[in-house]
PDB file of N, CA, C and O in Angstrom:
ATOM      1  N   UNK A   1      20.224-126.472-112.518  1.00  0.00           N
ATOM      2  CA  UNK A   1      21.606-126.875-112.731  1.00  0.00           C
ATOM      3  C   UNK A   1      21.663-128.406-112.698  1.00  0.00           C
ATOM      4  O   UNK A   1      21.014-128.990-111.830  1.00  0.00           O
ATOM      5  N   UNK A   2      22.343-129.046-113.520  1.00  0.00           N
ATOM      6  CA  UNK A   2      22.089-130.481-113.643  1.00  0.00           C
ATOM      7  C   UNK A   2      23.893-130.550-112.906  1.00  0.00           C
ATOM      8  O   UNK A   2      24.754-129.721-112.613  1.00  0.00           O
ATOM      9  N   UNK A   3      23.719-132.354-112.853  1.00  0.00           N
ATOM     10  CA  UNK A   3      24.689-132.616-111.975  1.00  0.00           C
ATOM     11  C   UNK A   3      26.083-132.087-112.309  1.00  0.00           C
ATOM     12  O   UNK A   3      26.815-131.494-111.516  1.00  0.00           O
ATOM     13  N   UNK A   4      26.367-132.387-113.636  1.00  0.00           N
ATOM     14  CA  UNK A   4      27.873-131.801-114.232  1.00  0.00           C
ATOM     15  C   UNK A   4      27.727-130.339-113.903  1.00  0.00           C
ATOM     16  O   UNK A   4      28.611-129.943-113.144  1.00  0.00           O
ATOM     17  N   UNK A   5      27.029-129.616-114.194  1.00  0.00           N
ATOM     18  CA  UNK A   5      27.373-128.360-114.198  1.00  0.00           C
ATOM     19  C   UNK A   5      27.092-128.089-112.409  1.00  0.00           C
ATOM     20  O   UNK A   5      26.745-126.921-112.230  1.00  0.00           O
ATOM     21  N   UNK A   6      27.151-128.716-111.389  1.00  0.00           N
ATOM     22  CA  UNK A   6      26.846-128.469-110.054  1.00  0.00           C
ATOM     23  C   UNK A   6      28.536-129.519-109.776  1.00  0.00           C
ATOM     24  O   UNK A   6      29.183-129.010-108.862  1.00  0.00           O
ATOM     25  N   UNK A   7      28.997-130.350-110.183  1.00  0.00           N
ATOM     26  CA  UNK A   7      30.352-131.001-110.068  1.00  0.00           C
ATOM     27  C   UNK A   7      31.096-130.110-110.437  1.00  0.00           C
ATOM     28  O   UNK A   7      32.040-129.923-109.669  1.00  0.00           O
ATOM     29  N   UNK A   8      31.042-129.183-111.714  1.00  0.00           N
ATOM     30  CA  UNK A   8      32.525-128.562-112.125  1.00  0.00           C
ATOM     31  C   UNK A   8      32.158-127.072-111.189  1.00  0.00           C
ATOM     32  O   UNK A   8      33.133-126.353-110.974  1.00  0.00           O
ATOM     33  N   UNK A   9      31.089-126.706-110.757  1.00  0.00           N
ATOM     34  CA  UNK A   9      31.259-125.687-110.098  1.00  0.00           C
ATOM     35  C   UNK A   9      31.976-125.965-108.618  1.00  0.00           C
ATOM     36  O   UNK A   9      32.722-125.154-108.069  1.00  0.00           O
ATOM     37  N   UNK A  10      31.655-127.097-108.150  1.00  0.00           N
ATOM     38  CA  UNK A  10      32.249-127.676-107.018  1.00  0.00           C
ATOM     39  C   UNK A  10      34.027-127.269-107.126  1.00  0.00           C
ATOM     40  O   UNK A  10      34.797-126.509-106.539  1.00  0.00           O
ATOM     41  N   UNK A  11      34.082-127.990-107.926  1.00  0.00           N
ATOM     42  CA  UNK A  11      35.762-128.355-108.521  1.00  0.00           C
ATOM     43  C   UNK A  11      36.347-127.242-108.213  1.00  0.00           C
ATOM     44  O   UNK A  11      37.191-127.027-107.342  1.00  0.00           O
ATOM     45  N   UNK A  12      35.379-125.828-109.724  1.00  0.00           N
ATOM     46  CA  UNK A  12      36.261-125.024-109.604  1.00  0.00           C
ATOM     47  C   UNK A  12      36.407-124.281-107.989  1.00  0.00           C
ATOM     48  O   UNK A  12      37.507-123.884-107.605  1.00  0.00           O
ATOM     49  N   UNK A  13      35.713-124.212-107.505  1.00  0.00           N
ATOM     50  CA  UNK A  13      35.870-123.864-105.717  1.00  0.00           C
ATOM     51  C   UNK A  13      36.729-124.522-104.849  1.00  0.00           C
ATOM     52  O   UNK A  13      36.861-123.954-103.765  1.00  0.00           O
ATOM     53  N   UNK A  14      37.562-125.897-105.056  1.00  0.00           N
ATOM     54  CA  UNK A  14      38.296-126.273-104.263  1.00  0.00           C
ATOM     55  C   UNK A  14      39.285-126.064-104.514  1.00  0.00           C
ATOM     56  O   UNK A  14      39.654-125.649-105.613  1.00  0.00           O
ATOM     57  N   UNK A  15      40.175-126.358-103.307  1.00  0.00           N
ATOM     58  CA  UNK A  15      41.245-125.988-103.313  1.00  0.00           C
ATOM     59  C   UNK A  15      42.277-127.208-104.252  1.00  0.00           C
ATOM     60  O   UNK A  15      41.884-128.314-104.622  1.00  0.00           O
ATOM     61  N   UNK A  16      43.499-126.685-104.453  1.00  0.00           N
ATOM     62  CA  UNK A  16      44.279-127.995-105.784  1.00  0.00           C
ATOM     63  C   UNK A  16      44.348-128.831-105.189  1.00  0.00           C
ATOM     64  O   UNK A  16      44.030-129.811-105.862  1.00  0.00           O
ATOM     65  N   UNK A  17      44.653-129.145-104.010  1.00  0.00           N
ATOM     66  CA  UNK A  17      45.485-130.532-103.873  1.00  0.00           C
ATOM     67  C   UNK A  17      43.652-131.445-103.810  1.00  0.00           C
ATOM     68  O   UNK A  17      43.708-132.513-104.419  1.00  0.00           O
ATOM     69  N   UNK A  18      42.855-131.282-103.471  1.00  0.00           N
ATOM     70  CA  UNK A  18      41.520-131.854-103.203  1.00  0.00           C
ATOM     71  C   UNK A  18      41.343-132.517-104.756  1.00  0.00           C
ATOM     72  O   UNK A  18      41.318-133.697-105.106  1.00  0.00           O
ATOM     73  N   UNK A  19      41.213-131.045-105.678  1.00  0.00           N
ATOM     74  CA  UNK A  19      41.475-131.073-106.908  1.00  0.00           C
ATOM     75  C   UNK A  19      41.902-132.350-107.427  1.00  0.00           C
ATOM     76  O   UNK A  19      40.949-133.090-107.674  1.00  0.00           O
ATOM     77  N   UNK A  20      42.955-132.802-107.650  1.00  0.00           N
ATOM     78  CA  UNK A  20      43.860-133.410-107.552  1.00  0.00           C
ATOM     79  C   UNK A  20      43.598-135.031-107.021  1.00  0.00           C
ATOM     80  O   UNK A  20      43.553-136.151-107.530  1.00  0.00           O
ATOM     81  N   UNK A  21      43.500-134.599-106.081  1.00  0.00           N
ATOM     82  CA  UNK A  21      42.836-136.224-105.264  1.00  0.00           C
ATOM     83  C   UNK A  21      41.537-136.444-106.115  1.00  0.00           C
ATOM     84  O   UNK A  21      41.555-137.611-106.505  1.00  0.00           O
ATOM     85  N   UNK A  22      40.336-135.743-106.591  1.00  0.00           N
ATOM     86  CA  UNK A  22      39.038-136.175-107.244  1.00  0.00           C
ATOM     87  C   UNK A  22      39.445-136.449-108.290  1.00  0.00           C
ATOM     88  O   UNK A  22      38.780-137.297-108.884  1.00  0.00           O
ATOM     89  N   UNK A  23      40.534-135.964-108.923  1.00  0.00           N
ATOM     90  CA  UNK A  23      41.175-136.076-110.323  1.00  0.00           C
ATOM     91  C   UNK A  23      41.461-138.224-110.158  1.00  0.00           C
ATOM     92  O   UNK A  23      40.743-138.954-110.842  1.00  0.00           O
ATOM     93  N   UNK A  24      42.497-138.816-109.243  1.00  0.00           N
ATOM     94  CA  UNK A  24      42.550-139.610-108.995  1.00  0.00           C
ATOM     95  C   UNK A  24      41.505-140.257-108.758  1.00  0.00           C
ATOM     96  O   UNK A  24      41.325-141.238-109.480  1.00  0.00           O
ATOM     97  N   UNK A  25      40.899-140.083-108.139  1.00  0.00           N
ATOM     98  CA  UNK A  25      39.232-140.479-107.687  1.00  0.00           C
ATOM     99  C   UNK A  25      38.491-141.151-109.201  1.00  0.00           C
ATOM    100  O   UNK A  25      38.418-142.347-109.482  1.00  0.00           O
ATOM    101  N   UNK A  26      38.116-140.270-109.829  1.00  0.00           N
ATOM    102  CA  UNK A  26      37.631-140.285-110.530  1.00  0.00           C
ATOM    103  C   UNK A  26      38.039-140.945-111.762  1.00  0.00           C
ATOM    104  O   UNK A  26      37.265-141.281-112.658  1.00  0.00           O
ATOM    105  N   UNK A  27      39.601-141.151-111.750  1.00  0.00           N
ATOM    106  CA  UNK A  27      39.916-141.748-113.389  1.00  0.00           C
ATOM    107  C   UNK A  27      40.317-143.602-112.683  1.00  0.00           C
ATOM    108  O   UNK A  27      40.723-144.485-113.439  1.00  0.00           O
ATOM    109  N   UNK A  28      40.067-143.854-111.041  1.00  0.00           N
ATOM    110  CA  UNK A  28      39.737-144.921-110.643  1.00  0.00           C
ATOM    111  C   UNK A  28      38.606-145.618-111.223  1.00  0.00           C
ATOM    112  O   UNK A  28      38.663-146.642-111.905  1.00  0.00           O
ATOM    113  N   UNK A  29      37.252-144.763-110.785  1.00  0.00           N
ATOM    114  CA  UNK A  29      36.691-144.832-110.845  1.00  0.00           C
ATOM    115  C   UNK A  29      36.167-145.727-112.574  1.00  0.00           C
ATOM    116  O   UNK A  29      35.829-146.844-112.966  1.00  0.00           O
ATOM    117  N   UNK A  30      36.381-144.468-113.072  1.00  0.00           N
ATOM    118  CA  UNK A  30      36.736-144.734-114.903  1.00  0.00           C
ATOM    119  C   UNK A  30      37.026-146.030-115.365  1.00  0.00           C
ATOM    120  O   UNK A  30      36.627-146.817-116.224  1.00  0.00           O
ATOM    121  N   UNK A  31      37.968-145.948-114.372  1.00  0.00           N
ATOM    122  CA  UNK A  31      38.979-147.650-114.929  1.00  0.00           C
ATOM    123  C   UNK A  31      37.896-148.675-114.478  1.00  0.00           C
ATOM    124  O   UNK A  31      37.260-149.197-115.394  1.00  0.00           O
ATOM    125  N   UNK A  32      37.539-149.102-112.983  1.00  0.00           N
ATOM    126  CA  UNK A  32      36.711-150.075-112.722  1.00  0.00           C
ATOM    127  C   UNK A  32      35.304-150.254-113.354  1.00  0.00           C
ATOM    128  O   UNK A  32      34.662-151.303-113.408  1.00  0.00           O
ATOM    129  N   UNK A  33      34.844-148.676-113.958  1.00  0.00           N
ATOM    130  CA  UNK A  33      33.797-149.156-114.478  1.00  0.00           C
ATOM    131  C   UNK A  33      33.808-149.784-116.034  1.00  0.00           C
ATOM    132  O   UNK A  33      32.900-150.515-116.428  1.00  0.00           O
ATOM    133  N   UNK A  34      35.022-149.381-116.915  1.00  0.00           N
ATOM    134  CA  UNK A  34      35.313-150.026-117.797  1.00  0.00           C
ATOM    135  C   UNK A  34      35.656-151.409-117.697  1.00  0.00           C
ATOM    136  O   UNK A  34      35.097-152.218-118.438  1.00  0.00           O
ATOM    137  N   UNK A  35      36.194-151.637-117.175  1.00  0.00           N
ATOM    138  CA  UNK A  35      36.940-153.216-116.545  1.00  0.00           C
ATOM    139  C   UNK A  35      34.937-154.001-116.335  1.00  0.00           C
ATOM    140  O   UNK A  35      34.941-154.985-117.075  1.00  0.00           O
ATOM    141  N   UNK A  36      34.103-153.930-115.950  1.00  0.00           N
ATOM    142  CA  UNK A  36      33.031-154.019-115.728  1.00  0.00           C
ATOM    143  C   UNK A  36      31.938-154.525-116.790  1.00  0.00           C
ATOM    144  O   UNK A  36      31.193-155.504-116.784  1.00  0.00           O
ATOM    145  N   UNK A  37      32.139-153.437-117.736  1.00  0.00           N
ATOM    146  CA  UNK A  37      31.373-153.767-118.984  1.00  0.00           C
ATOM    147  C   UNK A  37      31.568-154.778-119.608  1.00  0.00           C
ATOM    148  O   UNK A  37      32.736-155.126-119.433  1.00  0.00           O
ATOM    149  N   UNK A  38      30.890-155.630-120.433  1.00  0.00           N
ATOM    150  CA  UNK A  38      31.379-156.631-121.194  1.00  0.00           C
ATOM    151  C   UNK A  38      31.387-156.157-122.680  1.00  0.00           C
ATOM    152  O   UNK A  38      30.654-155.215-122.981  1.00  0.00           O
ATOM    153  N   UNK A  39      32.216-156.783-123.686  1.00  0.00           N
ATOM    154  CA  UNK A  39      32.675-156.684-124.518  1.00  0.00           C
ATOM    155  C   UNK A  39      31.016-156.541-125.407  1.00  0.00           C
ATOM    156  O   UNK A  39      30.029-156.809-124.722  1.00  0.00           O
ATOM    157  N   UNK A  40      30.778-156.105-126.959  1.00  0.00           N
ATOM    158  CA  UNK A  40      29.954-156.835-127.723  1.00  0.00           C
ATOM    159  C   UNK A  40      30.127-158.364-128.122  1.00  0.00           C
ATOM    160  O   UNK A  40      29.133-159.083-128.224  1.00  0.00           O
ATOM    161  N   UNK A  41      31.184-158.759-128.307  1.00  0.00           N
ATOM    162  CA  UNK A  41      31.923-160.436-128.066  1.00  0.00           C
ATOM    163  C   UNK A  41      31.321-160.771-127.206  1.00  0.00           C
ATOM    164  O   UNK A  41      30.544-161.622-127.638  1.00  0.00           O
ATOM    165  N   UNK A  42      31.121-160.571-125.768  1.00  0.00           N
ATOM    166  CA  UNK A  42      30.770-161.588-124.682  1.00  0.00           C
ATOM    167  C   UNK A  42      29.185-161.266-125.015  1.00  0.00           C
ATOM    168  O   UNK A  42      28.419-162.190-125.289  1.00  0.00           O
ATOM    169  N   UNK A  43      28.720-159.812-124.972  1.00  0.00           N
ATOM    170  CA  UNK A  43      27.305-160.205-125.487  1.00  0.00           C
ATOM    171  C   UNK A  43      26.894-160.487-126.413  1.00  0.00           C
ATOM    172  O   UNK A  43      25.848-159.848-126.525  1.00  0.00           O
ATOM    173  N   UNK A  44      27.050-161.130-127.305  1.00  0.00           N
ATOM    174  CA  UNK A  44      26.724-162.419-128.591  1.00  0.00           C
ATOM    175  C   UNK A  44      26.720-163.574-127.830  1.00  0.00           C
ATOM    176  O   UNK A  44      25.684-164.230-127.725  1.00  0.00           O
ATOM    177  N   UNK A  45      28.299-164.082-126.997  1.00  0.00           N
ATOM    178  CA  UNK A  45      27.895-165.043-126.561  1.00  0.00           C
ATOM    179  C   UNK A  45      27.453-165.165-125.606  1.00  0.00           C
ATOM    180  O   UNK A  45      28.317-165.841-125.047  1.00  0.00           O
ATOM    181  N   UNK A  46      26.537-164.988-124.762  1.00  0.00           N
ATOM    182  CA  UNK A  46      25.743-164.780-123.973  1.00  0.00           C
ATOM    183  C   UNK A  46      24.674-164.895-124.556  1.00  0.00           C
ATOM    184  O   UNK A  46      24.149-165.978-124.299  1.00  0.00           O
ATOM    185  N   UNK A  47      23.800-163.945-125.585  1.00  0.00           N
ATOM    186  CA  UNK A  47      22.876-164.563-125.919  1.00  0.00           C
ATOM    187  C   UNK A  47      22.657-165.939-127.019  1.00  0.00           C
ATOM    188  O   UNK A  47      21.682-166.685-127.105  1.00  0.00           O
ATOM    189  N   UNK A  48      23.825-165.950-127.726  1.00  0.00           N
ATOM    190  CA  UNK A  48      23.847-167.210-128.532  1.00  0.00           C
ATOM    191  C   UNK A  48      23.978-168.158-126.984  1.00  0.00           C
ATOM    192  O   UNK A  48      22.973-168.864-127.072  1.00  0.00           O
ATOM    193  N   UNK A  49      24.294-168.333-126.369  1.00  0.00           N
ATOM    194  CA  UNK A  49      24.409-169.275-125.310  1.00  0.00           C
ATOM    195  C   UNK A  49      23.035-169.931-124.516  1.00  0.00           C
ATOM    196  O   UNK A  49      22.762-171.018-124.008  1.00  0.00           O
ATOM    197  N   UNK A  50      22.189-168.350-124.753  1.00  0.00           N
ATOM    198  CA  UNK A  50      21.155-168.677-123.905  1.00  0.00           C
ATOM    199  C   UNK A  50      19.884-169.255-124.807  1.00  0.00           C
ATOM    200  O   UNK A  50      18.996-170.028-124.448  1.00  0.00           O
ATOM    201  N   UNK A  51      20.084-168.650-126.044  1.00  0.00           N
ATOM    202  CA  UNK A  51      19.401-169.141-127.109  1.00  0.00           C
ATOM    203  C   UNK A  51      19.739-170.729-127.534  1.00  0.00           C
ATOM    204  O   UNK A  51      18.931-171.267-128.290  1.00  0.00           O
ATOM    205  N   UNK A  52      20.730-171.387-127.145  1.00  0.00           N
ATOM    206  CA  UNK A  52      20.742-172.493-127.771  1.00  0.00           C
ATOM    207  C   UNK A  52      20.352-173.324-126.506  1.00  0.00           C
ATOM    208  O   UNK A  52      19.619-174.276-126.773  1.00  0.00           O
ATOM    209  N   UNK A  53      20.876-173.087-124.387  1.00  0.00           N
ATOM    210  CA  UNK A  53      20.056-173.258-123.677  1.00  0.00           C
ATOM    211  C   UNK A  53      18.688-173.879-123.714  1.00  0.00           C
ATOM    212  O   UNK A  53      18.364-175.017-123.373  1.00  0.00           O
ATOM    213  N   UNK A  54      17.638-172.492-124.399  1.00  0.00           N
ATOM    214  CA  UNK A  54      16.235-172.289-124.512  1.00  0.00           C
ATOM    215  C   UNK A  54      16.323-173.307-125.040  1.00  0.00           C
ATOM    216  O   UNK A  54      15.914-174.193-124.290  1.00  0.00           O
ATOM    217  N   UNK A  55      16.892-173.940-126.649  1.00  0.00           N
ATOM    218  CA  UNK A  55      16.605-175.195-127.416  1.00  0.00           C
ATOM    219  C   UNK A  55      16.588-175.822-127.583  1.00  0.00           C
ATOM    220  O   UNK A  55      16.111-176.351-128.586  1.00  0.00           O
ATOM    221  N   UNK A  56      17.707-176.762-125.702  1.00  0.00           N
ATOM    222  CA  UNK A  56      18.330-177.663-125.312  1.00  0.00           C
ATOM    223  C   UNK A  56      19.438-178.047-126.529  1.00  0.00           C
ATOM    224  O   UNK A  56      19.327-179.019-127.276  1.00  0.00           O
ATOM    225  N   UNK A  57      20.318-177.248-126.548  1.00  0.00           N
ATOM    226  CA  UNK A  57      21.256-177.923-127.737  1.00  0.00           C
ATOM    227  C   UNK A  57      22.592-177.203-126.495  1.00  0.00           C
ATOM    228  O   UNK A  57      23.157-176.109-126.467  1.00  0.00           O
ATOM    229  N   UNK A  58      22.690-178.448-125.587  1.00  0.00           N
ATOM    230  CA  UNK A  58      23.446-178.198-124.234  1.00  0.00           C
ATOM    231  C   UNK A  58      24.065-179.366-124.358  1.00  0.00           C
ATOM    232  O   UNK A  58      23.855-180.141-125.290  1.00  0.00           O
ATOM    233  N   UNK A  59      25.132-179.631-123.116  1.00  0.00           N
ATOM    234  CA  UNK A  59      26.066-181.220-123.117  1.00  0.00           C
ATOM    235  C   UNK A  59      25.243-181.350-121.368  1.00  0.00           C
ATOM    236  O   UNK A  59      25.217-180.565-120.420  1.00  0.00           O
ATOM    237  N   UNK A  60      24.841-182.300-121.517  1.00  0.00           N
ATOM    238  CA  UNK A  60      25.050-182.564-119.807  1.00  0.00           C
ATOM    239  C   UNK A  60      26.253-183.109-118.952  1.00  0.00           C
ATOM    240  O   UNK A  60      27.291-183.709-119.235  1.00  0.00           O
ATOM    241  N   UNK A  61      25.822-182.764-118.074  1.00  0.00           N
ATOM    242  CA  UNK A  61      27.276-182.725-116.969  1.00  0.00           C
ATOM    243  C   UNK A  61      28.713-184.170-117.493  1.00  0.00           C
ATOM    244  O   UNK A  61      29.921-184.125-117.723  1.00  0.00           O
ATOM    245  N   UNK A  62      27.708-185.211-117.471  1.00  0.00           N
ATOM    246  CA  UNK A  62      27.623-186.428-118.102  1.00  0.00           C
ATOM    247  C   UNK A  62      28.827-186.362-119.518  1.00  0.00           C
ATOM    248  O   UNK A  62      29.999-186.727-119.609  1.00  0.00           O
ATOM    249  N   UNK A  63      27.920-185.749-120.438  1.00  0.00           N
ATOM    250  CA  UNK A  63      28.403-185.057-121.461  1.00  0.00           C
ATOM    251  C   UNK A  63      30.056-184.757-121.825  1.00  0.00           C
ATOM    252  O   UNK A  63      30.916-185.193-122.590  1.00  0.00           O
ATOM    253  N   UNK A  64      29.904-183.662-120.702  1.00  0.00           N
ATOM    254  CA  UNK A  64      30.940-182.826-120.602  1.00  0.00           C
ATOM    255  C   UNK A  64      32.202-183.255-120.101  1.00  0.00           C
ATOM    256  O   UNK A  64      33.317-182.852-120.432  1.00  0.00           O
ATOM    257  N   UNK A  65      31.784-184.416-118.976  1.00  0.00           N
ATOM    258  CA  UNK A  65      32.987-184.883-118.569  1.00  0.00           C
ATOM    259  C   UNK A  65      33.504-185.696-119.112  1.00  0.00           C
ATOM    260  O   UNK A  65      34.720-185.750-118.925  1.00  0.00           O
ATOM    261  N   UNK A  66      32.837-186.803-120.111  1.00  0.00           N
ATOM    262  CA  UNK A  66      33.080-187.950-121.009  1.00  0.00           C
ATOM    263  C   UNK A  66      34.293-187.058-122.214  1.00  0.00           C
ATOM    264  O   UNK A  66      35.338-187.535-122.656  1.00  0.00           O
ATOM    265  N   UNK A  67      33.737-185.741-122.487  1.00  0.00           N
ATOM    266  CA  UNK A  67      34.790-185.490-123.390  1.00  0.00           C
ATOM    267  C   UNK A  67      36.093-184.883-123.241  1.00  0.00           C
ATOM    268  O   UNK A  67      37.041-184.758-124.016  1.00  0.00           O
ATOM    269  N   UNK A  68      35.782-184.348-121.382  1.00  0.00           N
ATOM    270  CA  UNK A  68      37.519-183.874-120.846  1.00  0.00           C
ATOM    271  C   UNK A  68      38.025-185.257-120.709  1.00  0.00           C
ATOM    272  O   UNK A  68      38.983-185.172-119.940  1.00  0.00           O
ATOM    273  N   UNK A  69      37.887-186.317-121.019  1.00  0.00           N
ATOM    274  CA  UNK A  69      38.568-187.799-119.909  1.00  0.00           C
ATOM    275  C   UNK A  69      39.259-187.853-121.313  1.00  0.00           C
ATOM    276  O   UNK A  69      40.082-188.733-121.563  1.00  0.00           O
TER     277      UNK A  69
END
């Protein structure tokens, strides 16, 4: 028996209101792990980021602040 089919046998054995609460539980759960993932957007830039890093095509600190002033 793999895990889902050992979870919904669980389920169906409890009582509702428990029910109910894992129901909540679980679409928490759902939410934070979505909230978590990053976009395909952020992973492009992430690796375009790290790729240009690797090639030094970076601002130094120096850089960076000369062009917020």
């Amino acid at each position: 028996m793999n895990l889902k089919e050992q979870l919904l046998q669980e389920i169906e054995q409890a009582p509702a209101p428990l029910v109910s609460q894992l129901l909540d539980f679980l679409l928490f759960i759902k939410e934070r792990h979505l909230e978590e993932e990053i976009t395909k957007t952020e992973q492009a830039n992430i690796i375009a980021s790290l790729k240009d890093y690797q090639e030094g095509n970076y601002l130094t600190l120096e850089e960076y602040e000369a062009m917020q002033a």
